[in-house]
C-alpha positions in Angstrom: 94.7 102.1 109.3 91.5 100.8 107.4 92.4 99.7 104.0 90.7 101.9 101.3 90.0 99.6 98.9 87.3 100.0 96.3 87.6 104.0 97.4 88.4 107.0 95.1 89.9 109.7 96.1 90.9 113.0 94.8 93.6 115.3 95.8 94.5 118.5 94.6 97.9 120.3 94.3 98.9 117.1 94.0 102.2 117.4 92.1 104.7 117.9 95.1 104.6 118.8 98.7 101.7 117.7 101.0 99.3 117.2 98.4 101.9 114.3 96.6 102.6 113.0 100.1 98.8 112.7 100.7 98.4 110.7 97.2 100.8 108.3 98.1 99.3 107.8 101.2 95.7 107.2 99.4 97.0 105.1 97.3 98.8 102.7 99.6 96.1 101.9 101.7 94.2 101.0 98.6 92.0 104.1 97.0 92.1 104.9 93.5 93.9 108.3 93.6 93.0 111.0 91.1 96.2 113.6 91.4 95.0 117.2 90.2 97.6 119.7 89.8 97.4 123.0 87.6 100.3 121.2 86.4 99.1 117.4 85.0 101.1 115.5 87.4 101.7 112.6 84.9 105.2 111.8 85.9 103.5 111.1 89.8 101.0 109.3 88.9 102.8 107.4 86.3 105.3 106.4 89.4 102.3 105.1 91.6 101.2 103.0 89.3 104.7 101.8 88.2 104.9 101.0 91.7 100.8 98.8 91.5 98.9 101.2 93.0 96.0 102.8 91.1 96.2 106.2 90.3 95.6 108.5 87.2 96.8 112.5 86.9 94.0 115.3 86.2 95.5 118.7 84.9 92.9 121.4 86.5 93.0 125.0 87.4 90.8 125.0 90.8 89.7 129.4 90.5 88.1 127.9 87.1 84.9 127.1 88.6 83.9 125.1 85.2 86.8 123.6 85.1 86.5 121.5 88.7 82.8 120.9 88.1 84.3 119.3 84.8 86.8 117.5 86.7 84.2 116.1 89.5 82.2 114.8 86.7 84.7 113.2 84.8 85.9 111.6 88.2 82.2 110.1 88.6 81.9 109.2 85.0 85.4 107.6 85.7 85.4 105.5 88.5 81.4 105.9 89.5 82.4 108.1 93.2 84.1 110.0 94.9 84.9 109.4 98.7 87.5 111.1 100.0 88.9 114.5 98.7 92.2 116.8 100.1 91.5 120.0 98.8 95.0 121.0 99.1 95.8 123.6 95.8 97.2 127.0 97.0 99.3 129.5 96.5 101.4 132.2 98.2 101.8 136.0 97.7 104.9 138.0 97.6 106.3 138.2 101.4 105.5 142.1 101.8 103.6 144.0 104.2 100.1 144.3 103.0 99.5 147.9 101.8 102.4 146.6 99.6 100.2 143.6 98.3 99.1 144.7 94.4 95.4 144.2 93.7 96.3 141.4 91.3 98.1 139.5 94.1 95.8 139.5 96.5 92.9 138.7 93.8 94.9 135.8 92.3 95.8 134.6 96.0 91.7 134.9 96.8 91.1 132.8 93.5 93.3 129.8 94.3 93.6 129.7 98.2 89.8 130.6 98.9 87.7 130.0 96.2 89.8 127.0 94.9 88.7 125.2 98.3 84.7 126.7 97.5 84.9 125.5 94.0 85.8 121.7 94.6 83.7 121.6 98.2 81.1 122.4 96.4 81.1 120.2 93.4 82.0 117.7 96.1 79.7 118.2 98.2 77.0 118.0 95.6 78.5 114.4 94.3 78.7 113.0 97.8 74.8 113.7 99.0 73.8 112.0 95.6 75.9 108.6 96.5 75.3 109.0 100.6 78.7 110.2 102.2 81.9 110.9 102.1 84.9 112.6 104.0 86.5 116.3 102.9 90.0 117.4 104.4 91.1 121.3 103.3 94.3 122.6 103.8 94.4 125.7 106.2 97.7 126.3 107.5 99.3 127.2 111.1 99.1 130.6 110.2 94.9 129.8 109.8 94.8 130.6 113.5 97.6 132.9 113.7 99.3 135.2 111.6 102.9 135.9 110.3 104.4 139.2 109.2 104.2 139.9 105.4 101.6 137.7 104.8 98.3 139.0 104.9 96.6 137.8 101.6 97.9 134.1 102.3 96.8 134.3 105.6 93.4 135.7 105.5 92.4 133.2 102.9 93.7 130.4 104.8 91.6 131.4 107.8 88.8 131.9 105.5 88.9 128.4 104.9 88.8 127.7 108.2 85.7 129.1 108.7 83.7 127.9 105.3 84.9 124.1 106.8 83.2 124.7 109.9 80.2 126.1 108.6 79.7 123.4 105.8 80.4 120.9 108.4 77.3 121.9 110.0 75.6 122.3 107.2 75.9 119.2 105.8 77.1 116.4 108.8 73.6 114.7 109.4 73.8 114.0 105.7 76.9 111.7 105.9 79.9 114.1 105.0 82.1 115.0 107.2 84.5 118.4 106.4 87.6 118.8 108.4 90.2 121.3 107.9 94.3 120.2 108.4 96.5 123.3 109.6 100.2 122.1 108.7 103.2 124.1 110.1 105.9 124.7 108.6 106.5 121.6 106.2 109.4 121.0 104.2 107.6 121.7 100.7 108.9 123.4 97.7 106.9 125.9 98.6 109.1 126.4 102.0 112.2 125.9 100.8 111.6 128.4 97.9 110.9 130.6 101.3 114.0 129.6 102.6 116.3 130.4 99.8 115.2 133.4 99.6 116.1 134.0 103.2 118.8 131.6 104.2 118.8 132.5 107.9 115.0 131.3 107.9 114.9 127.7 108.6 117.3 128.9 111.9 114.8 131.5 112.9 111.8 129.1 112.5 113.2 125.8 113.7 114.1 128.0 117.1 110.1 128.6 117.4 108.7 125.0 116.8 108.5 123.5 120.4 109.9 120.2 118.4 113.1 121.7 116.7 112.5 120.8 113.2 110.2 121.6 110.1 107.6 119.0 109.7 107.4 116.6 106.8 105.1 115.9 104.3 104.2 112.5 105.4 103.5 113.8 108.5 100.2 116.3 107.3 99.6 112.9 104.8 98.9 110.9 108.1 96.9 113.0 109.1 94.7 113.7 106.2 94.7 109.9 105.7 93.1 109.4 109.4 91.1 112.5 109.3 89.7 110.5 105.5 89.2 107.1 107.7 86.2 105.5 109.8 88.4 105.9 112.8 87.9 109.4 112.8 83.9 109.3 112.5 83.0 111.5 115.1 85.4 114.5 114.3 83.5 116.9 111.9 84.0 121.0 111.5 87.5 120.3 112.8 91.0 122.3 112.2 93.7 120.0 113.1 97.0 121.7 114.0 100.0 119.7 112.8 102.7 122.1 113.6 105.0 120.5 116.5 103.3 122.6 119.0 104.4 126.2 117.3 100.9 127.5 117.7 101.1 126.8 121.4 104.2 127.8 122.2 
C-alpha cells in the first residue's frame, strides 16, 4: 500500500468498531488522522500517538450540520487539507418490526445514519474542489442491498447512502473526487456484540449464513477503506463494495 504521508484524513465514529480500525489503519501508512466521535475519542488518539503516529481526537455530533462544517474548517485551519474522509458515524434502531418503530427513532436513526453521511460529504466535498481532489469512503452496510427483519429505519438509511454515493460520484468525478461506498457484514463491533447479547443464539444463526463461517473483523472493512482511500484504486468511483464473506451472495 502507498504510504500516506503528508495526508490528512478524517474519520468519523471513530471511537471503536470499523471507524477505530480504519484510523489505525490511516495512521500507519502515514496520514495525519483526525478521529471524530460524538464521544471525543481522546483515549484513541492519545494511544496512536503514544505509539508515533500522528493523530488528534475531534468531539462532533455529525445530524448537527453546524457542527461538521465547524469541524471541516477547523481540520483545514488545522493541518491546511483534507484528503481522505470515512464517513462511518451511525447508529441503530430498536430491533422491531417497523409499524413498531416510534417517530423519534426513526427521525434520530435519519439524522445520524443519513444526514450524518450528507452533512460531512458535503462540507467535504466543498473543501476538496477548492484544493483539487480527494477520495470519500461511506459506510453502507450488507443490509444496503438487502434487508434484515426488524430493521427497517437502519436499513433504509443505509441504502439511502448508497444511492446519494452514487449520485455524488457522478456529480463530482471529473473534478478529482472520487465517492465510494463500503458495505461491511456482519463485523465484530460493539455494535454487534451488543446485538448478540441481547440474543445469544445470534452469532450461531448468522455465522450458519456467511458463505465463510465467521463474522468479519474490523481490520478487514479498514483494508478496504484504506485501498478504496489509495491511488491503486483510481478508477473505481460511485462504487458499493461488499465486504461480507459472500452473505449477500449466498
Amino acid at each position: 500500500m502507498e504510504t500516506m504521508n503528508e495526508k490528512v484524513a478524517m474519520v468519523t465514529g471513530a471511537a471503536a468498531g470499523i471507524g477505530l480500525a480504519s484510523a489505525e489503519a490511516f495512521a500507519k501508512v502515514g496520514a495525519t488522522v483526525v478521529l471524530v466521535d460524538i464521544n471525543e475519542p481522546k483515549e484513541q488518539a492519545g494511544k496512536l500517538v503514544s505509539e508515533g503516529y500522528k493523530a488528534v481526537a475531534y468531539r462532533c455530533d455529525v445530524s448537527d450540520t453546524r457542527a461538521v462544517k465547524e469541524m471541516i474548517d477547523w481540520t483545514v485551519a488545522t493541518y491546511g487539507r483534507l484528503d481522505a474522509a470515512l464517513n462511518n458515524a451511525g447508529i441503530q434502531t430498536p430491533q422491531r418490526p417497523m409499524a413498531e418503530i416510534t417517530d423519534e427513532e426513526f427521525d434520530r436513526t435519519v439524522a445520524v445514519d443519513l444526514k450524518g453521511v450528507w452533512n460531512c460529504m458535503r462540507y467535504e466535498i466543498i473543501q476538496m474542489l477548492q484544493q483539487g481532489g480527494g477520495a470519500i469512503v461511506n459506510t453502507s452496510s450488507q443490509g444496503g442491498v438487502t434487508g434484515f427483519p426488524g430493521q427497517a429505519a437502519y436499513i433504509a438509511c443505509k441504502h439511502a447512502v448508497i444511492g446519494l454515493t452514487r449520485t455524488a460520484a457522478i456529480d463530482y468525478s471529473a473534478k478529482g473526487i472520487r465517492i465510494n461506498a463500503v458495505c461491511p457484514g456482519v463485523i465484530r463491533t460493539p455494535m454487534a456484540e451488543e446485538l448478540i447479547r441481547r440474543n445469544p443464539d445470534l452469532e450461531k444463526e448468522l455465522v450458519r449464513d456467511i458463505p465463510a463461517g465467521r463474522l468479519g473483523k474490523p481490520e478487514e472493512i479498514a483494508n478496504a477503506v484504506l485501498w478504496l482511500c489509495s491511488p491503486q484504486a483510481s478508477f473505481v468511483d460511485g462504487h458499493a463494495l461488499l465486504v461480507d464473506g459472500a452473505f449477500s451472495i449466498h
